[in-house]
C-alpha positions in Angstrom: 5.2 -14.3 -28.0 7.5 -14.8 -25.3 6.0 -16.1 -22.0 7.1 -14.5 -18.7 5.7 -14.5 -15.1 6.2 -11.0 -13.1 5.4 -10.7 -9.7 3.9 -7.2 -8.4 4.5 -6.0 -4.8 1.8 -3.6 -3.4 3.0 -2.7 0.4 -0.1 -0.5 1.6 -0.2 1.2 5.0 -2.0 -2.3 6.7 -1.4 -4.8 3.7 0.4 -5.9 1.4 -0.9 -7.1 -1.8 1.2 -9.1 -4.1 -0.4 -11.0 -7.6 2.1 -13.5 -9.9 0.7 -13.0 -14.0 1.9 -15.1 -17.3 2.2 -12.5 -19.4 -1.2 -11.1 -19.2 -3.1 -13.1 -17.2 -3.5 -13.2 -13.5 -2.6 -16.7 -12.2 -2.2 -15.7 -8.3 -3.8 -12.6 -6.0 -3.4 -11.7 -2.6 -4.4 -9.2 0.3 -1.9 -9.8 2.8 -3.5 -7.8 5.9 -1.5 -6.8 8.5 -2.6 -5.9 12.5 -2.0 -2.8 14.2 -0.5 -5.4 17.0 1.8 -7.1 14.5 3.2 -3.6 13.0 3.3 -1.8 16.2 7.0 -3.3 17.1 8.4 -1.7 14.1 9.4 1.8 15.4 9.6 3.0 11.4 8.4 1.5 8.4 11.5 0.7 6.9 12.1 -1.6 9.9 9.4 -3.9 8.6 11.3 -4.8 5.6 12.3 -8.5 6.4 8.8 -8.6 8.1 7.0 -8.1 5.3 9.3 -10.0 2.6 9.0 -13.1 4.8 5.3 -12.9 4.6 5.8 -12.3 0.6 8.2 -15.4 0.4 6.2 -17.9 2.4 2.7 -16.8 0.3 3.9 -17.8 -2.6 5.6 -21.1 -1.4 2.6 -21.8 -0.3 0.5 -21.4 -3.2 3.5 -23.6 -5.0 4.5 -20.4 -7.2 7.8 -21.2 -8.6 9.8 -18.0 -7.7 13.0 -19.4 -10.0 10.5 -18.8 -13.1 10.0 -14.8 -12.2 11.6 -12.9 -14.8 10.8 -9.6 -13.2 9.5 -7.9 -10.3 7.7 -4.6 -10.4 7.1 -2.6 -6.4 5.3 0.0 -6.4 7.2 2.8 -6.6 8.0 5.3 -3.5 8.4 8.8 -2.2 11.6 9.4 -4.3 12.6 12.4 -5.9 9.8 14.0 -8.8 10.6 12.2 -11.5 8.7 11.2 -15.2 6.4 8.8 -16.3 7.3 5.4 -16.5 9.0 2.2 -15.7 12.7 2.5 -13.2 14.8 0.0 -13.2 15.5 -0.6 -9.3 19.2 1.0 -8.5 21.3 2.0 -5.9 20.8 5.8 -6.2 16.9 4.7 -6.0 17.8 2.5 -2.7 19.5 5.3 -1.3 16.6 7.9 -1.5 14.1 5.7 -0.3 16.2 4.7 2.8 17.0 8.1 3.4 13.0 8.9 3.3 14.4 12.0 1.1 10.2 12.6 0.3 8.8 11.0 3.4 8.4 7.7 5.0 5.9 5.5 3.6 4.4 2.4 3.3 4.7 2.2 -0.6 8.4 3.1 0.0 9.3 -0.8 0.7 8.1 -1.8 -2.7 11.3 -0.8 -4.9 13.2 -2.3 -1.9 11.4 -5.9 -1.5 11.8 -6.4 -5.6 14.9 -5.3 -5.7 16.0 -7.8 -2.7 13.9 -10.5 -4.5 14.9 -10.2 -8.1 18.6 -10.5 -6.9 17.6 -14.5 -5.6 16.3 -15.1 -8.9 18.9 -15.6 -11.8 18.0 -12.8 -14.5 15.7 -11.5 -12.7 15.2 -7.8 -13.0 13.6 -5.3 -10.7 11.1 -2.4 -11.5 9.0 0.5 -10.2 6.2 2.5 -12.5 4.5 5.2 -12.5 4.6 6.1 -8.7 2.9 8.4 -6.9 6.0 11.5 -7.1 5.3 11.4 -11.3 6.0 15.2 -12.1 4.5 16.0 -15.7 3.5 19.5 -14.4 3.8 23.0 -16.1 5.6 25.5 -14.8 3.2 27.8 -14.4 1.0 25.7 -12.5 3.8 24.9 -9.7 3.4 29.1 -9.0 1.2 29.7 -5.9 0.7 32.9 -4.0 3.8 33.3 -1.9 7.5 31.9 -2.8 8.2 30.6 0.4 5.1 27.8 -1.2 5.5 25.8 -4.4 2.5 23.4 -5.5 3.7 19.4 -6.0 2.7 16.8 -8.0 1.8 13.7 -5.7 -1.1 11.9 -6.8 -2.6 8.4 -7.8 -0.1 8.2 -10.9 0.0 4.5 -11.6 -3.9 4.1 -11.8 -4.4 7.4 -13.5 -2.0 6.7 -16.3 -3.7 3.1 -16.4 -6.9 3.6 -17.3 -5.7 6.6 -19.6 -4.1 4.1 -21.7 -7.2 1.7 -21.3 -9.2 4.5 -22.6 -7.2 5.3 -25.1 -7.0 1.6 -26.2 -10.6 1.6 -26.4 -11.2 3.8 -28.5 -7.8 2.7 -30.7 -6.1 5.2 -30.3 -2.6 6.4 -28.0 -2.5 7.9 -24.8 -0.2 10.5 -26.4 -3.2 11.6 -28.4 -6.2 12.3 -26.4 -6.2 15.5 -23.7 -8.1 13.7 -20.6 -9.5 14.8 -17.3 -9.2 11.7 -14.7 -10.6 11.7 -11.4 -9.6 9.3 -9.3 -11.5 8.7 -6.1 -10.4 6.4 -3.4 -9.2 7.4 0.6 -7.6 10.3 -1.0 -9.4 12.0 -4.5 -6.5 13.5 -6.8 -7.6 15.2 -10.3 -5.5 15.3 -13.4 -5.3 17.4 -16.4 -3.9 14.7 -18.8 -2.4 16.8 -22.2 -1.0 14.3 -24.8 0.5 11.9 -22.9 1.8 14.5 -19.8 -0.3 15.6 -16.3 0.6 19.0 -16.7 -1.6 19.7 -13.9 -3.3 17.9 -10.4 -4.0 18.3 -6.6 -1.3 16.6 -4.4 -3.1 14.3 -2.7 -0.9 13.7 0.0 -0.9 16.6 1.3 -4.9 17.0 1.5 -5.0 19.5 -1.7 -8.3 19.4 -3.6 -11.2 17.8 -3.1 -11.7 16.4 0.4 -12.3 12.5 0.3 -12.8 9.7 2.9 -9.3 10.6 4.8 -8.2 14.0 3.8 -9.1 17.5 4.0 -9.1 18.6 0.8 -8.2 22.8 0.3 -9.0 24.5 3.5 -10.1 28.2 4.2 -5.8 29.3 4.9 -6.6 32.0 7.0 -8.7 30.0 9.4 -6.1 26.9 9.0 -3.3 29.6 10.3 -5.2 30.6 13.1 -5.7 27.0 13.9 -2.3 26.3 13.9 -1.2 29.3 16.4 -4.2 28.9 18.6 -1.8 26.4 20.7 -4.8 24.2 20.6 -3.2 21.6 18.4 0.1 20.4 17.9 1.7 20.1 14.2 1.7 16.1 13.8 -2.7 17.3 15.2 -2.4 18.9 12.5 -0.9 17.3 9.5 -3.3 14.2 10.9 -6.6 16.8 10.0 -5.3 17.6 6.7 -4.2 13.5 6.0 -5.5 10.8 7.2 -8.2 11.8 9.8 -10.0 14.4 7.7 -12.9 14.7 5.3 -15.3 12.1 6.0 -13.3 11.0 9.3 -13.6 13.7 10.6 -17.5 14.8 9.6 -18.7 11.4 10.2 -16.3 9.1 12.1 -15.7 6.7 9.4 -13.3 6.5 6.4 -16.1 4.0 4.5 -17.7 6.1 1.8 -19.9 3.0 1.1 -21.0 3.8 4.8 -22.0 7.6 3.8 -23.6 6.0 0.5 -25.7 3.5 2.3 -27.2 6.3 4.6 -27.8 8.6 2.4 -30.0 6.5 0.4 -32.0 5.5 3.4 -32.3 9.5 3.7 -29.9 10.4 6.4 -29.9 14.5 5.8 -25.8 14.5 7.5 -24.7 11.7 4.8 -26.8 13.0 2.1 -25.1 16.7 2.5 -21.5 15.0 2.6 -21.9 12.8 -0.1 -23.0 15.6 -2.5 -20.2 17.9 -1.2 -18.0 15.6 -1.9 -19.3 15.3 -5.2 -19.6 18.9 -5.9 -15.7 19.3 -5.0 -14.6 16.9 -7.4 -17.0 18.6 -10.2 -15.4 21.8 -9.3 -11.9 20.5 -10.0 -12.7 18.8 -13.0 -14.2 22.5 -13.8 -11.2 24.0 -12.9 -9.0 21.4 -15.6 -11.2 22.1 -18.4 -9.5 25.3 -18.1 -6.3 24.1 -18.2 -6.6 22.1 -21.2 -8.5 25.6 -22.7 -11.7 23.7 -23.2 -9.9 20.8 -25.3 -11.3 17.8 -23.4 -11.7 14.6 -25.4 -12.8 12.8 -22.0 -13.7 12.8 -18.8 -12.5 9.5 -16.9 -13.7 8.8 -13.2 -12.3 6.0 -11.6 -11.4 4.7 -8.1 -13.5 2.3 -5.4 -16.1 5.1 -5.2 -16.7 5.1 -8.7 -19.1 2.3 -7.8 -21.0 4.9 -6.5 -23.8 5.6 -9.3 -25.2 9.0 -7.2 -22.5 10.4 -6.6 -21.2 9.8 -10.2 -24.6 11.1 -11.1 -23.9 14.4 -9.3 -20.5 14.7 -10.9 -22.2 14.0 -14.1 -25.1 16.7 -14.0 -22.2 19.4 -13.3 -19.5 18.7 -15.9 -21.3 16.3 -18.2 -21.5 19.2 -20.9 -17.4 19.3 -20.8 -16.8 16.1 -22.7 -17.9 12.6 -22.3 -18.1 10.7 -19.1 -16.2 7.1 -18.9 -16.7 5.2 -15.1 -13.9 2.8 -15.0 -15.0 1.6 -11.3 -12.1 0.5 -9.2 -8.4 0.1 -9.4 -6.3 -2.6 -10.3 -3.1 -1.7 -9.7 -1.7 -4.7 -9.4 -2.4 -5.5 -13.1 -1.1 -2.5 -13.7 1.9 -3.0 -12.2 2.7 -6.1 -13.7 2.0 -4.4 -16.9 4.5 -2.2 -17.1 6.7 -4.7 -16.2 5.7 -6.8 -19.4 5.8 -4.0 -21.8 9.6 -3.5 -20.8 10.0 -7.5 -21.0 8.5 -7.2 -24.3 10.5 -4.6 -25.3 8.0 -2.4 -26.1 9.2 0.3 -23.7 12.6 1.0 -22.2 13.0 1.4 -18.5 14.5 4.7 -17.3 17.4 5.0 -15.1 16.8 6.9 -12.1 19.3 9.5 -11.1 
């Protein structure tokens, strides 16, 4: 086999995480962190473009990675438009989109833009996004909800969920393509996927605080009590959005975003952590409840992954509620770096073709 070295970008709200792998193997890792001071001067995120390639750039001099050797280099993929599973080939329509924030501004928008702006140093090079987090496998009757002015979106923790599907799958030698899987993954935000033969055909937008609440987000909330919030001139609508995303669920219960926090007092007995931590818990049960449905009771497995995944009570409470749906897989963590770099190897390898983005 063919050697190659593929370099993954990971831009995250206050890091950036970049790993260099030989084929398969991990040969360089790194959590860039970045200060509120140092990203403060950057009126929009698209502004710290340079800023953070720089940072890229001089990381791996540094570590004496030979950037001339890449042969591709996989971002992780933006707010673009909804598109399918799996790997883009960086273009100009795709440039264009993310520039133009035609989904939203976000960190995870400068990936496709940094390996695109690398690659073309490198001669050969090639540039790649997979699996991000606008994949759009959903049935139509699930994108229905109550009123037509509202249509539910897919936005969800694609690249890891697909991941571990296919490690799953691998396990048990078999494909992706063949097994019907529930996947709950849990991290800042919690998203919920009905996996059918290779397709999501149905999960909570994340983003947008649907679902389960989790460390940062809100999860579902009572509408007509959100609506009176919203006129009660109380609150304005970036108050708000910040409730739903980003300072709600255990922010705003308990002050903290750390579910290992929560964890750690409940098993000393606090009554407040022990109450959130089971809610929590009981929310994600209830949606992977609410999937079994959708896949009519055809459930070959249940997969529950993410950083609190290393949680063995709440798992355990997840466990006693759905455990009679299928069996239960903990794959704690994420590695979406190695995921990443992945797809970029299977497409190197030519065991995939990359999709063009249009």
């Amino acid at each position: 086999m063919e050697e190659f070295r593929i370099l993954a970008i990971n831009p995250g709200s206050t890091s950036t995480k970049i790993a260099v792998y030989r084929n398969n193997k991990s040969v360089f890792l790194k959590n860039i962190k970045h200060s509120s001071e140092e990203l403060k001067v950057f009126p929009k995120i698209a502004d710290q473009f340079e800023f953070r390639k720089e940072i890229i750039l001089k990381e791996l001099k540094d570590a004496d990675i030979k950037i001339d050797e890449i042969s591709a280099v996989v971002g992780r993929g933006g707010l673009i438009k909804p598109i399918e599973s799996g790997v883009y080939e960086v273009n100009e329509q795709m440039k264009e989109d993310i520039k133009n924030c035609i989904m939203g501004e976000h960190a995870c928008n400068l990936g496709a833009l940094i390996a695109d702006n690398i690659a073309k140093t490198i001669p050969n090079a090639r540039a790649f996004i997979a699996d991000p987090v606008v994949v759009d496998e959903m049935e139509d009757v699930a994108r229905i909800a109550g009123h037509p002015l509202f249509k539910r979106m897919s936005i969800f923790h694609a690249l890891n969920q697909k991941a571990i599907s296919r490690i799953h799958a691998k396990s048990l030698d078999k494909k992706y393509e063949e097994l019907n899987l529930i996947v709950a993954h849990l991290g800042g935000g919690i998203t919920v996927g009905a996996h059918k033969l290779g397709k999501v055909i149905d999960v909570n937008n994340g983003l947008d605080g649907e679902g389960p609440f989790s460390p940062e987000r809100s999860g579902t909330l009572p509408s007509g009590q959100l609506a009176k919030l919203c006129f009660s001139g109380e609150f304005t609508y970036d108050q708000v959005k910040k409730m739903i995303t980003g300072q709600g669920g255990l922010v705003a219960h308990a002050g903290t975003n750390d579910a290992y926090e929560i964890e750690m007092k409940a098993k000393t007995g606090d009554p407040k952590a022990m109450l959130l931590q089971e809610a929590m818990a009981y929310n994600i049960g209830k949606s992977i409840g609410a999937l079994m449905a959708v896949l009519k009771g055809k459930v070959d497995a249940i997969l529950i992954t993410g950083g609190i995944a290393h949680n063995p009570d709440l798992v355990d409470y997840i466990k006693e509620m759905v455990g009679f749906i299928a069996p239960i897989v903990v794959y704690p963590g994420e590695d979406e770096m190695q995921a990443l770099a992945m797809n970029g190897l299977m497409v190197l390898n030519e065991e995939v073709q990359p999709k063009k983005y249009s």
